[in-house]
N, C-alpha and C positions, 0 to 999 in steps of 0.2 A: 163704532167698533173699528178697531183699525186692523189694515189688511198685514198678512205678515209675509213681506215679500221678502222670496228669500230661503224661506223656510224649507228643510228639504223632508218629504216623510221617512218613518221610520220602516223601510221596510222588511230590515232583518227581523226586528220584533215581530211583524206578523209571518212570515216565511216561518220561522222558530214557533211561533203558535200552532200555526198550521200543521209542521210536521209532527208536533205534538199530540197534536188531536189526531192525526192518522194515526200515530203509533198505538194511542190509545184504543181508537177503535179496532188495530186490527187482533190487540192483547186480548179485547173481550170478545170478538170473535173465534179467536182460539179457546179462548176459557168456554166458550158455550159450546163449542164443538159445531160451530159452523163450520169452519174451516181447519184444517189437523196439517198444519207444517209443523209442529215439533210434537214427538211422539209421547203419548203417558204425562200429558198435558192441559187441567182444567177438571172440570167437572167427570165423577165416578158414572158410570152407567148406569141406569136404572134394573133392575133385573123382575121382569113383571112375567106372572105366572098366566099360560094361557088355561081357561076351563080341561082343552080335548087335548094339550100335549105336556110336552116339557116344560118351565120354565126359558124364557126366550130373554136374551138382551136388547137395549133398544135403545139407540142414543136418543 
């Protein structure tokens, strides 16, 4: 197999990955309401009824 000297990597393509998959991760973070920087964003709240009170919210 010959050597490929010379060759330089590509590594905008992965830097571009990379930042990619961060965004992604941080879009579904927001959507599950790990994390809340933009407001009225992702998943509704659950609204679950306790036995002794009111109904209560609950992320």
């Amino acid at each position: 197999m010959p050597r490929l000297v010379g060759k330089k990597g590509n590594s905008a393509l992965y830097t571009g990955l990379a930042m990619f998959i961060a965004a992604a991760g941080v879009v579904a973070l927001e959507y599950f309401g790990v994390i809340d920087l933009a407001p009225d964003f992702g998943k509704e709240t659950e609204v679950r009824s306790n036995p002794t009170s009111q109904p209560v919210k609950t992320k």
